[in-house]
DSSP file (Angstrom, degrees, kcal/mol; ACC not computed):
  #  RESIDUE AA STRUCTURE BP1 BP2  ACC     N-H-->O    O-->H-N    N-H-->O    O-->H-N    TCO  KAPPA ALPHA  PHI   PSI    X-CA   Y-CA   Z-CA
    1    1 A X              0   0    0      0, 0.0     2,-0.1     0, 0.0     0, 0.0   0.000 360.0 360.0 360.0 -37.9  -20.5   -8.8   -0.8
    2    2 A X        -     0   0    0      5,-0.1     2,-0.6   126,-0.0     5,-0.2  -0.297 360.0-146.1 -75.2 173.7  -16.7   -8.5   -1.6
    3    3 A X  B >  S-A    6   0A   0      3,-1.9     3,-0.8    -2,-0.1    40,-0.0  -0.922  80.1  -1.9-146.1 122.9  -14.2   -9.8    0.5
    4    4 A X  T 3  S-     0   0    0     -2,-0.6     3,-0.1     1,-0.2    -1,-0.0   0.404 129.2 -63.8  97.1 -11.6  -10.6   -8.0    0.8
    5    5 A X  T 3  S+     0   0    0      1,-0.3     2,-0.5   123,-0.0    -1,-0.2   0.345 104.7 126.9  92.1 -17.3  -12.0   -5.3   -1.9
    6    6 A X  B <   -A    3   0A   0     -3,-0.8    -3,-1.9   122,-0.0     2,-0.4  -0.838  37.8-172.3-122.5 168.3  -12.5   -7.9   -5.0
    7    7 A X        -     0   0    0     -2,-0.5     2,-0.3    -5,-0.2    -5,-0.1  -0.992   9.3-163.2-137.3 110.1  -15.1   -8.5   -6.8
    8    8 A X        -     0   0    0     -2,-0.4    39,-0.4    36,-0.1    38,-0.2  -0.868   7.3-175.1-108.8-178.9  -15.0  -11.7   -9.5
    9    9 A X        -     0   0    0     -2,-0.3     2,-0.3    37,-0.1    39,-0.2  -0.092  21.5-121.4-121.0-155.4  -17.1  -12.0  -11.9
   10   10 A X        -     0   0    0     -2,-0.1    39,-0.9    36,-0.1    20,-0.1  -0.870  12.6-172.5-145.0 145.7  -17.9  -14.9  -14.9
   11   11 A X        -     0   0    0     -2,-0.3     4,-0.4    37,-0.2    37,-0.1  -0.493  58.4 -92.9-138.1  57.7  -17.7  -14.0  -18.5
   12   12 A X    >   -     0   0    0      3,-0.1     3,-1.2     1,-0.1    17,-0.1   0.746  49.7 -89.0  24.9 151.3  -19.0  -17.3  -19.6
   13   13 A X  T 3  S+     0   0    0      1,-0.3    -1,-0.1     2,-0.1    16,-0.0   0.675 120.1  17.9 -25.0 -38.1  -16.0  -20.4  -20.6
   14   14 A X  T 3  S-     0   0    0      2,-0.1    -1,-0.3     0, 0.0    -2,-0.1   0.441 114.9 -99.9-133.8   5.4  -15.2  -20.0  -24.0
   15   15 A X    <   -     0   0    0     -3,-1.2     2,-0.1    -4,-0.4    -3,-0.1   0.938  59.7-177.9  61.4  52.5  -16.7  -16.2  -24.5
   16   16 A X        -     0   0    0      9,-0.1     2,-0.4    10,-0.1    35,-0.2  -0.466  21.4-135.5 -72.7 140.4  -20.2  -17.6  -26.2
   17   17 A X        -     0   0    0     -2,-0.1     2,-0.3    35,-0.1     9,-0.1  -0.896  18.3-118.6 -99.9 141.7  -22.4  -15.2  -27.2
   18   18 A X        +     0   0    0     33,-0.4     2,-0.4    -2,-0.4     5,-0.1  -0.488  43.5 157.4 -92.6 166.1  -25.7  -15.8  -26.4
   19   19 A X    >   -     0   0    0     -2,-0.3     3,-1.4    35,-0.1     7,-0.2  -0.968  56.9 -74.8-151.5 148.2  -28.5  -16.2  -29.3
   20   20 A X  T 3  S+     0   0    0     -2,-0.4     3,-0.3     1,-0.3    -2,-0.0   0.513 120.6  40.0  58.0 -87.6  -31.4  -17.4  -29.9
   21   21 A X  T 3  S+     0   0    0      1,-0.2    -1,-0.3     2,-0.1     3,-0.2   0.354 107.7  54.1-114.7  -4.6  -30.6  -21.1  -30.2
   22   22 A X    <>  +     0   0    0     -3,-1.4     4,-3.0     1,-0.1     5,-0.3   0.020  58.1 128.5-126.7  59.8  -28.0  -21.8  -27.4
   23   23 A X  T  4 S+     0   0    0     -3,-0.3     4,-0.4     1,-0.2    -1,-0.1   0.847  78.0  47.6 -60.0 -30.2  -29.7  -20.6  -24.7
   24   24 A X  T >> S+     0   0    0     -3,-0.2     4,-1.5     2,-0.2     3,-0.7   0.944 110.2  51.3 -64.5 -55.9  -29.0  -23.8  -23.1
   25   25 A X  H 3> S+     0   0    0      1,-0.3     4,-0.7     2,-0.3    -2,-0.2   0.833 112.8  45.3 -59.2 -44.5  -25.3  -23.8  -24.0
   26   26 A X  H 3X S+     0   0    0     -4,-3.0     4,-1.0     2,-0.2    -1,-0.3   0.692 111.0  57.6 -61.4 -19.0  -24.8  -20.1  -22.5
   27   27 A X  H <> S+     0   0    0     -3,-0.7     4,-1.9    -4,-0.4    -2,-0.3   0.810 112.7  33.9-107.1 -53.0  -26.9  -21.5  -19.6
   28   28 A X  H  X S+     0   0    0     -4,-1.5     4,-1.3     2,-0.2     5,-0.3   0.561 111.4  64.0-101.7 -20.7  -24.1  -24.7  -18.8
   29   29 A X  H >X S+     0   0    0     -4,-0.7     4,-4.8    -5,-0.3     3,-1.0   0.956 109.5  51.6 -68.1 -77.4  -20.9  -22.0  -19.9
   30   30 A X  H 3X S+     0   0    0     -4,-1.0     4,-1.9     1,-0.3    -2,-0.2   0.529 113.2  35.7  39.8 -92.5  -22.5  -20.3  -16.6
   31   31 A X  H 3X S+     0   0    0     -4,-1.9     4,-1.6     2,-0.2    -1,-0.3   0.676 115.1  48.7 -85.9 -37.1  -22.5  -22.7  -14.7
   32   32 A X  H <X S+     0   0    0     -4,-1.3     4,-2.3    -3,-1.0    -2,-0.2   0.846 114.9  55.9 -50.7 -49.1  -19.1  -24.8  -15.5
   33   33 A X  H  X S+     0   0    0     -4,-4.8     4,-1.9    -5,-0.3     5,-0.3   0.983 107.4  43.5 -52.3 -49.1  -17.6  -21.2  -15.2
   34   34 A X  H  X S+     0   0    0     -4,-1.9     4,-4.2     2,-0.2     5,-0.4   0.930 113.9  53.6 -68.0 -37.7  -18.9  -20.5  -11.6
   35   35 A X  H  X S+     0   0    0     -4,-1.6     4,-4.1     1,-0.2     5,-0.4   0.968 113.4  41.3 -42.5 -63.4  -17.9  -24.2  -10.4
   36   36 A X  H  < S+     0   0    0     -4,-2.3    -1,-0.2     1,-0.2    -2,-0.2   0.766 112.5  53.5 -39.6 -58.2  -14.6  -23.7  -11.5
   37   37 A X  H >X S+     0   0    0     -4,-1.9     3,-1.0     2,-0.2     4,-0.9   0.908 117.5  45.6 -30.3 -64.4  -14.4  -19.9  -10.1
   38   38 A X  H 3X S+     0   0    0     -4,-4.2     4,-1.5    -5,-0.3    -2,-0.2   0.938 103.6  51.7 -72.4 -25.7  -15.5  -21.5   -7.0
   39   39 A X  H 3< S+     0   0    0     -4,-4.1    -1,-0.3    -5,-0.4    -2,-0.2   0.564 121.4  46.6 -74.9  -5.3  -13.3  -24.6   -6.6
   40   40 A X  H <4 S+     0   0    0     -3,-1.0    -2,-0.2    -5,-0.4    -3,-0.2   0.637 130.0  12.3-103.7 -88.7  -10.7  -21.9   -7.2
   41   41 A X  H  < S-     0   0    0     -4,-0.9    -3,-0.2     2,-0.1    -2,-0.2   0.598  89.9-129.8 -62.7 -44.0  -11.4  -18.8   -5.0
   42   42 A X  S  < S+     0   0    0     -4,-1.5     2,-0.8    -5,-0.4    -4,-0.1   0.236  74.2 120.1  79.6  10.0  -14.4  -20.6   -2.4
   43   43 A X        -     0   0    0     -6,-0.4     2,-0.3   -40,-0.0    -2,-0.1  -0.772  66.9-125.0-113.0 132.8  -16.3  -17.7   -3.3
   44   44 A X        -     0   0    0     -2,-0.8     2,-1.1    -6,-0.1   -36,-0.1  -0.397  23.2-122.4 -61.1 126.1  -19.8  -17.8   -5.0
   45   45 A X        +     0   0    0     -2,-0.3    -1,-0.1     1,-0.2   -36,-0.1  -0.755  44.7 147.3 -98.7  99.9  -20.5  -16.0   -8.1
   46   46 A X        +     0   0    0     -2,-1.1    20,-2.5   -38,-0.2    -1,-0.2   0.711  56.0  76.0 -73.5 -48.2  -23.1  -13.6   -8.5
   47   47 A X  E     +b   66   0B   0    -39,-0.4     2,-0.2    18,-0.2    20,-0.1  -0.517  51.6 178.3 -88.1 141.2  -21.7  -10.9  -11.1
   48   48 A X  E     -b   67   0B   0     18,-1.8    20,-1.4   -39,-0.2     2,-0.9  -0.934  14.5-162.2-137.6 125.0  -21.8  -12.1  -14.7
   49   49 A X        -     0   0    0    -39,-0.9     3,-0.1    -2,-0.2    18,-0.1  -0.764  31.5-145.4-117.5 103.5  -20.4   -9.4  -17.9
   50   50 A X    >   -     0   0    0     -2,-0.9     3,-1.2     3,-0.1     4,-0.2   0.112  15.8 -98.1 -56.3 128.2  -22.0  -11.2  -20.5
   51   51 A X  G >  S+     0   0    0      1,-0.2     2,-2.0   -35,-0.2     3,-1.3  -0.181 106.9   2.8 -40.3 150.4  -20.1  -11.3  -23.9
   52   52 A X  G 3  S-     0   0    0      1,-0.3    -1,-0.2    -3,-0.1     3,-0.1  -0.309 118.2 -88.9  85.7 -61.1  -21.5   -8.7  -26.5
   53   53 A X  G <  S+     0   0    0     -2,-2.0    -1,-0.3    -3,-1.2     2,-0.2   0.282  80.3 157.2  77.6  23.6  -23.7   -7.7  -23.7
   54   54 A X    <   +     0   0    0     -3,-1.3     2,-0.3    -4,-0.2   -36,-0.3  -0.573  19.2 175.2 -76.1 126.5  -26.2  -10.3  -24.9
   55   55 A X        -     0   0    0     -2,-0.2     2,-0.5   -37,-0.1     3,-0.1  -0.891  27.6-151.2-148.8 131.2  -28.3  -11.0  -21.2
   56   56 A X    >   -     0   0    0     -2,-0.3     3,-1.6     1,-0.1     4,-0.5  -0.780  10.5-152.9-127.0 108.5  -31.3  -13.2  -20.8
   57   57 A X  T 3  S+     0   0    0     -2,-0.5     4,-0.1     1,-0.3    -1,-0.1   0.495  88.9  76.0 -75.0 -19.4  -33.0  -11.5  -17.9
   58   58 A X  T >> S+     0   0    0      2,-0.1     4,-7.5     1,-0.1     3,-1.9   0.825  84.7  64.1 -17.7 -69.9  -34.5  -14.9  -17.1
   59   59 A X  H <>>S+     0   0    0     -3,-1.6     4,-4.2     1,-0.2     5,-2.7   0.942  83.7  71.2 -39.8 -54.5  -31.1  -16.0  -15.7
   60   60 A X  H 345S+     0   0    0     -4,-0.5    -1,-0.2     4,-0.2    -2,-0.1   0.772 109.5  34.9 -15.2 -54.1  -31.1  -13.5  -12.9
   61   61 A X  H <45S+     0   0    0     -3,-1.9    -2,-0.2     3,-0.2    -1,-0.2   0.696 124.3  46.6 -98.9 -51.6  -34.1  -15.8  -11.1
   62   62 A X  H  <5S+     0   0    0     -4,-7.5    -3,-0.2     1,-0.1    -2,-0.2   0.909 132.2  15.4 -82.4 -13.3  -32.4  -19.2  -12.5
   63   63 A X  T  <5S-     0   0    0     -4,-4.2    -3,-0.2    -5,-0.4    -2,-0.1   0.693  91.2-133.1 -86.8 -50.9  -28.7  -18.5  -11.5
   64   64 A X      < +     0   0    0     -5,-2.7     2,-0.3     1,-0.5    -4,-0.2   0.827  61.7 135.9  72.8  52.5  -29.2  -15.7   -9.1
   65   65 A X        -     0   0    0     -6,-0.6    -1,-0.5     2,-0.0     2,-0.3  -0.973  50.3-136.9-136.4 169.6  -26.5  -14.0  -10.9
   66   66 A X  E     -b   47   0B   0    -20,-2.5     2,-2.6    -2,-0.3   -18,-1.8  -0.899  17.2-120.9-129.3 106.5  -26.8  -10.3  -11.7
   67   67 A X  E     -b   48   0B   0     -2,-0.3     2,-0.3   -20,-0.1   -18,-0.2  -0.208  20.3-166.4 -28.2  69.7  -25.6   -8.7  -15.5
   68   68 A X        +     0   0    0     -2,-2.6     2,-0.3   -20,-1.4    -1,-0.1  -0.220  22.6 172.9 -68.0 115.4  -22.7   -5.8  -15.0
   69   69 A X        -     0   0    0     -2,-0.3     2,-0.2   -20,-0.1   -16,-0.1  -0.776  28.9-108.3-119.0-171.0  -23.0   -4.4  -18.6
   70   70 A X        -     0   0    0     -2,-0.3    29,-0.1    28,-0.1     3,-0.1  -0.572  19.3-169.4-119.9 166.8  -20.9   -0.9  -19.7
   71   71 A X  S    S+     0   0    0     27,-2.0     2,-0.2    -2,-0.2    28,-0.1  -0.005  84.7  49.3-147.7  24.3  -22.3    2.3  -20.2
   72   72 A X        -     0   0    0     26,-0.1    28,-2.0    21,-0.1     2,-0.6  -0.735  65.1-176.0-156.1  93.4  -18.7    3.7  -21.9
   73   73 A X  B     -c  100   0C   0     -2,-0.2    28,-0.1    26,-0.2    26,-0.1  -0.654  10.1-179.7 -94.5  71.8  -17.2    1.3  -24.6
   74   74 A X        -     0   0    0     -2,-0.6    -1,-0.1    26,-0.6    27,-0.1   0.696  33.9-136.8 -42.2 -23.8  -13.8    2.8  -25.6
   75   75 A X        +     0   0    0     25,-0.3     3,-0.4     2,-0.1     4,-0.2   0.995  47.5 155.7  44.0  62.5  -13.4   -0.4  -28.2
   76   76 A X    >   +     0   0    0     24,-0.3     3,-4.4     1,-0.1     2,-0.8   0.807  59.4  80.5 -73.4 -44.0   -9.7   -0.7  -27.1
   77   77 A X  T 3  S+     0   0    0      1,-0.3    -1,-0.1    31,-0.1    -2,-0.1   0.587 101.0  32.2 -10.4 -23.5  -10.3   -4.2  -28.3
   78   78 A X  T 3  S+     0   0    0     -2,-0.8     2,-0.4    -3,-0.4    -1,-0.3   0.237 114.2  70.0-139.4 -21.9   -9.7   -3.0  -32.1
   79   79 A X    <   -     0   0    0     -3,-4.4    28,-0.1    -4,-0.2    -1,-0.1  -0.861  48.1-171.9-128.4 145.8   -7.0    0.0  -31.3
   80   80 A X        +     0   0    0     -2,-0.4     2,-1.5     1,-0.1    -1,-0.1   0.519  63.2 107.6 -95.1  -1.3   -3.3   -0.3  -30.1
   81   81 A X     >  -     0   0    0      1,-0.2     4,-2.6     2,-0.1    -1,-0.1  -0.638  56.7-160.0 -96.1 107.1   -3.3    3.6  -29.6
   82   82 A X  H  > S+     0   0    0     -2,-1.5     4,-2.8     2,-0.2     5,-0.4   0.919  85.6  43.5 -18.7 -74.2   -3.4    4.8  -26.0
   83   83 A X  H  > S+     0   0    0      1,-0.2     4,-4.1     2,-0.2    -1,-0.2   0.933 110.8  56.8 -70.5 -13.4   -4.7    8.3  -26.2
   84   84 A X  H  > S+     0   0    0      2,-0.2     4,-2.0     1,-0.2     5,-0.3   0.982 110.4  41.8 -52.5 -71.7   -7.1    7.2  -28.5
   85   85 A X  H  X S+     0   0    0     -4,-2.6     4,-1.6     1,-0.2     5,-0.2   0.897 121.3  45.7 -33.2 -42.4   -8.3    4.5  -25.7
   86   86 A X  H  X S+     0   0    0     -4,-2.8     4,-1.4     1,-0.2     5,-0.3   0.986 113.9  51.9 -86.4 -40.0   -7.9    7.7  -22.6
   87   87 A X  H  X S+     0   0    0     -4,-4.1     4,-0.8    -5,-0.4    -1,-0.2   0.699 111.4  41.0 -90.9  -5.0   -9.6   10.1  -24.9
   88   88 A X  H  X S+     0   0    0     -4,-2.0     4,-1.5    -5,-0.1    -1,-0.2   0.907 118.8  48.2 -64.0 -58.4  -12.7    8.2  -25.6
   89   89 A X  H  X S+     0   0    0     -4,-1.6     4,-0.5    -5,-0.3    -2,-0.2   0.743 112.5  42.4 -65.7 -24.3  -12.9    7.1  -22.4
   90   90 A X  H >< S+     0   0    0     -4,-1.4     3,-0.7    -5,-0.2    -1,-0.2   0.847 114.8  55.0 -92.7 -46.4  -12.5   10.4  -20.5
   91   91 A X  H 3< S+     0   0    0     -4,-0.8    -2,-0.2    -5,-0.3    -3,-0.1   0.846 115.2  38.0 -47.7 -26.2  -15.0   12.3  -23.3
   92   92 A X  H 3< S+     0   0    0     -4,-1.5    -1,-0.2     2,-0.0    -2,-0.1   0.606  93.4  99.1-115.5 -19.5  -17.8   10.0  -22.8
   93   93 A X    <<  +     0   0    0     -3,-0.7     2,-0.3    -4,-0.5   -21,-0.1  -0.381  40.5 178.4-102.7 166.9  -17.8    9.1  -19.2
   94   94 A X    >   -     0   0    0     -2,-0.0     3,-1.7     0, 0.0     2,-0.1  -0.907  49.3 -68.5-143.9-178.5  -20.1   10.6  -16.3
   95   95 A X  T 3  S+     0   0    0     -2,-0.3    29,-0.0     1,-0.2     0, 0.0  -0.273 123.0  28.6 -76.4 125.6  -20.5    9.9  -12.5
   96   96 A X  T 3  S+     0   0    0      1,-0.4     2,-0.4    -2,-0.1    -1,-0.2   0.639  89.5 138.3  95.3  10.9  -22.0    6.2  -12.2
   97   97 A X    <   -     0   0    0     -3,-1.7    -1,-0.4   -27,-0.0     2,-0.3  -0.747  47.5-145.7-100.4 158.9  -20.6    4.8  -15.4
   98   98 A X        -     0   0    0     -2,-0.4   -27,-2.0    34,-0.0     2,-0.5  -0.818  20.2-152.1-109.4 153.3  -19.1    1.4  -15.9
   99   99 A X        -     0   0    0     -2,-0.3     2,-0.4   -29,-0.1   -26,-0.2  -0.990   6.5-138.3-123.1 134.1  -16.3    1.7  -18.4
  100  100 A X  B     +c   73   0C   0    -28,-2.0   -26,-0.6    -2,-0.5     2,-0.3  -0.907  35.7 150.7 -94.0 139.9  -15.5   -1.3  -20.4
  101  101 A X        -     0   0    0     -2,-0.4     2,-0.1   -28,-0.1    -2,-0.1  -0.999  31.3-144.1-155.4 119.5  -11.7   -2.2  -21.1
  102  102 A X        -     0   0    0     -2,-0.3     3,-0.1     1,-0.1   -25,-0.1  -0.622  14.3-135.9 -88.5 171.8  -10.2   -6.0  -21.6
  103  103 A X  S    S+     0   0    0     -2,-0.1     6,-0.1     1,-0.1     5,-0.1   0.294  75.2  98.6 -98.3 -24.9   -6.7   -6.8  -20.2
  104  104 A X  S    S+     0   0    0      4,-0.1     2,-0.3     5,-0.1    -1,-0.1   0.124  70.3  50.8 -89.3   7.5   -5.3   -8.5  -22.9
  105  105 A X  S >> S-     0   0    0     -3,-0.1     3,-3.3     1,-0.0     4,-2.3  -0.996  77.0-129.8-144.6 152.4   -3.2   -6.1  -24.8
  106  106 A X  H 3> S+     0   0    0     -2,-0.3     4,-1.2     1,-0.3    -2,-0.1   0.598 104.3  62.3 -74.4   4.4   -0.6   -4.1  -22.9
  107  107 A X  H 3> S+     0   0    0      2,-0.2     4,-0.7     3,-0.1    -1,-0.3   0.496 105.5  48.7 -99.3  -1.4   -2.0   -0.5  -24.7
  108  108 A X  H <> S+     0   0    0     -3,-3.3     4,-2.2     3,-0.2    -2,-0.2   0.793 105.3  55.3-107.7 -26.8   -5.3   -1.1  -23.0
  109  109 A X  H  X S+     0   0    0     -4,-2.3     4,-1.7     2,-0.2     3,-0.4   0.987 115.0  49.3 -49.3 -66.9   -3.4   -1.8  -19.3
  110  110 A X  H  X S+     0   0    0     -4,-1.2     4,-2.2     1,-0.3    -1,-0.2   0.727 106.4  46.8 -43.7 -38.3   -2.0    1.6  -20.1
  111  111 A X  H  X S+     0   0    0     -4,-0.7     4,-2.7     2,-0.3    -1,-0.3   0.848 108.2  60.0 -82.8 -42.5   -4.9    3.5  -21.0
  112  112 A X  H >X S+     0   0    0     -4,-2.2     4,-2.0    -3,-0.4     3,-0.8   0.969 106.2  45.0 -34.6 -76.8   -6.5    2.2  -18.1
  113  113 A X  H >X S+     0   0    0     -4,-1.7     4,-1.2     1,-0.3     3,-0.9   0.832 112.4  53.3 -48.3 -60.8   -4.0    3.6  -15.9
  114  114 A X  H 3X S+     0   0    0     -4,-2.2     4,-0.7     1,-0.2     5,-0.4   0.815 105.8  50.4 -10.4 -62.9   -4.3    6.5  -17.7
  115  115 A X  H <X S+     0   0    0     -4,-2.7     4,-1.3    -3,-0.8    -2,-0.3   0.777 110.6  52.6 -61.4 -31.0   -8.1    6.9  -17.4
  116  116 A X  H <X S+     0   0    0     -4,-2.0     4,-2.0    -3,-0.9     3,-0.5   0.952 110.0  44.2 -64.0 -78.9   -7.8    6.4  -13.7
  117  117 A X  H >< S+     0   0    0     -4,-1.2     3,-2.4     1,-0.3    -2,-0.2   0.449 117.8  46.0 -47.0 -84.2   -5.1    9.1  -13.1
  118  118 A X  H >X S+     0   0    0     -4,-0.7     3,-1.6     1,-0.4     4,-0.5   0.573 120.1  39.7 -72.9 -53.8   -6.9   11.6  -15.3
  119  119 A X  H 3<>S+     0   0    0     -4,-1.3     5,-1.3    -3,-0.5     3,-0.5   0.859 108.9  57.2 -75.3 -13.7  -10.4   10.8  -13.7
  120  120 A X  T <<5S+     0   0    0     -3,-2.4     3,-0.4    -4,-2.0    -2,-0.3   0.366 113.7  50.3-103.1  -5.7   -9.0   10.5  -10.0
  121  121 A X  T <45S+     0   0    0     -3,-1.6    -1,-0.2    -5,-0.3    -2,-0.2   0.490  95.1  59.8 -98.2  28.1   -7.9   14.2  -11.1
  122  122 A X  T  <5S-     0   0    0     -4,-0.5     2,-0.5    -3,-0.5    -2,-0.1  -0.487 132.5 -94.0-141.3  20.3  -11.0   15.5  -12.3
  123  123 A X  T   5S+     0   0    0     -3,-0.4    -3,-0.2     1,-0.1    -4,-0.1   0.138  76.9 154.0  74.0 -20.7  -12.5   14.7   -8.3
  124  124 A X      < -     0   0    0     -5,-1.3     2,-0.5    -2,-0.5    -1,-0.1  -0.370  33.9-151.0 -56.2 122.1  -14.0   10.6   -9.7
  125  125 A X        -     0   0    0     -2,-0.0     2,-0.2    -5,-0.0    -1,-0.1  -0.777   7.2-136.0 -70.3 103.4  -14.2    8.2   -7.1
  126  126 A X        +     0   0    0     -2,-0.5     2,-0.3    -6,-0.0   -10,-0.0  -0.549  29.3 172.2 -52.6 123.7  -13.7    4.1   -8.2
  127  127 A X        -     0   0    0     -2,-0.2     2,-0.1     3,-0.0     5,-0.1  -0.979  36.4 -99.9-142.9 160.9  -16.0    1.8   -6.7
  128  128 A X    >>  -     0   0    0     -2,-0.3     4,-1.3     1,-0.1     3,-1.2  -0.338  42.4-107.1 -73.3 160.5  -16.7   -1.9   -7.2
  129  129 A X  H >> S+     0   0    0      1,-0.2     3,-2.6     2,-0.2     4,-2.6   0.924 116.8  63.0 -55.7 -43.2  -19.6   -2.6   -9.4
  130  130 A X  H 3> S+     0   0    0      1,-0.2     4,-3.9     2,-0.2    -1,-0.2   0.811 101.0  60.4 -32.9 -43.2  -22.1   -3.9   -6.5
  131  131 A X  H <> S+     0   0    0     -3,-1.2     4,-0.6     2,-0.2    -1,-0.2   0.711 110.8  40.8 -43.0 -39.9  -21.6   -0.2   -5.2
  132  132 A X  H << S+     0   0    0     -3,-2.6    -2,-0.2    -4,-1.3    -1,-0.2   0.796 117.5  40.7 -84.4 -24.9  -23.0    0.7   -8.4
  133  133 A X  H  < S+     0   0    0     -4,-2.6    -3,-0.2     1,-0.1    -2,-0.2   0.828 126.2  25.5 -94.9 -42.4  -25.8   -1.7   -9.0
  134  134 A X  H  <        0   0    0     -4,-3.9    -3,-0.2    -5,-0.5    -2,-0.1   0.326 360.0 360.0-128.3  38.4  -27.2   -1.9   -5.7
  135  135 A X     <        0   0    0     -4,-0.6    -1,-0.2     0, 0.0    -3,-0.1   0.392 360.0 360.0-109.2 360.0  -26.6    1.2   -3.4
């Protein structure tokens, strides 16, 4: 399902949450995103980690893409402090968790790398999410 090792994903255009009343709008974020994705990469997009984690299970059947949601939320999002970010994330996690971590501030790059070495010595194996969802 990957090719090389990567895996993308879509996290809808503009980071809409879905509700309610723009199911249609979450629905067309979707679908702009994966074009776009594809006119870039040539590869089709299956994996979606919906903002919030707000999921219409619907979608599955009308996209034929598949939710990746967390089951470990460090909220680096909110904290510039590193060990905070590695010690949430290392207390909480067990074999077969997805950890959620954005990219977008250089104390959460760190603590990522952190949380890897620390779990890669503590015997945890990385795997792409497909690994997780469907083996």
């Amino acid at each position: 399902m990957t090719q090389a090792g990567h895996l993308i994903g879509n996290h809808t255009y503009s980071h809409i949450q879905l509700t309610t009343g723009n199911r249609e709008a979450f629905k067309e974020e979707l679908i702009r995103t994966n074009e776009i994705i594809m006119e870039i990469t040539g590869q089709e997009v299956i994996y979606v980690r919906p903002p919030y984690g707000s999921w219409d299970k619907k979608f599955e059947t009308e996209l034929n893409m598949f939710p990746v949601l967390w089951t470990v939320d460090p909220l680096d999002w909110c904290t510039d402090n590193v060990s905070c970010i590695t010690s949430r994330v290392c207390a909480r996690v067990k074999e077969n968790d997805i950890i959620l971590m954005h990219d977008y501030s250089a104390s959460s790059v760190t603590a990522a790398l952190q949380v890897i070495d620390e779990l890669l010595k503590e015997g945890y194996v990385f795997v792409t999410v497909d690994e997780i969802l469907f083996d």
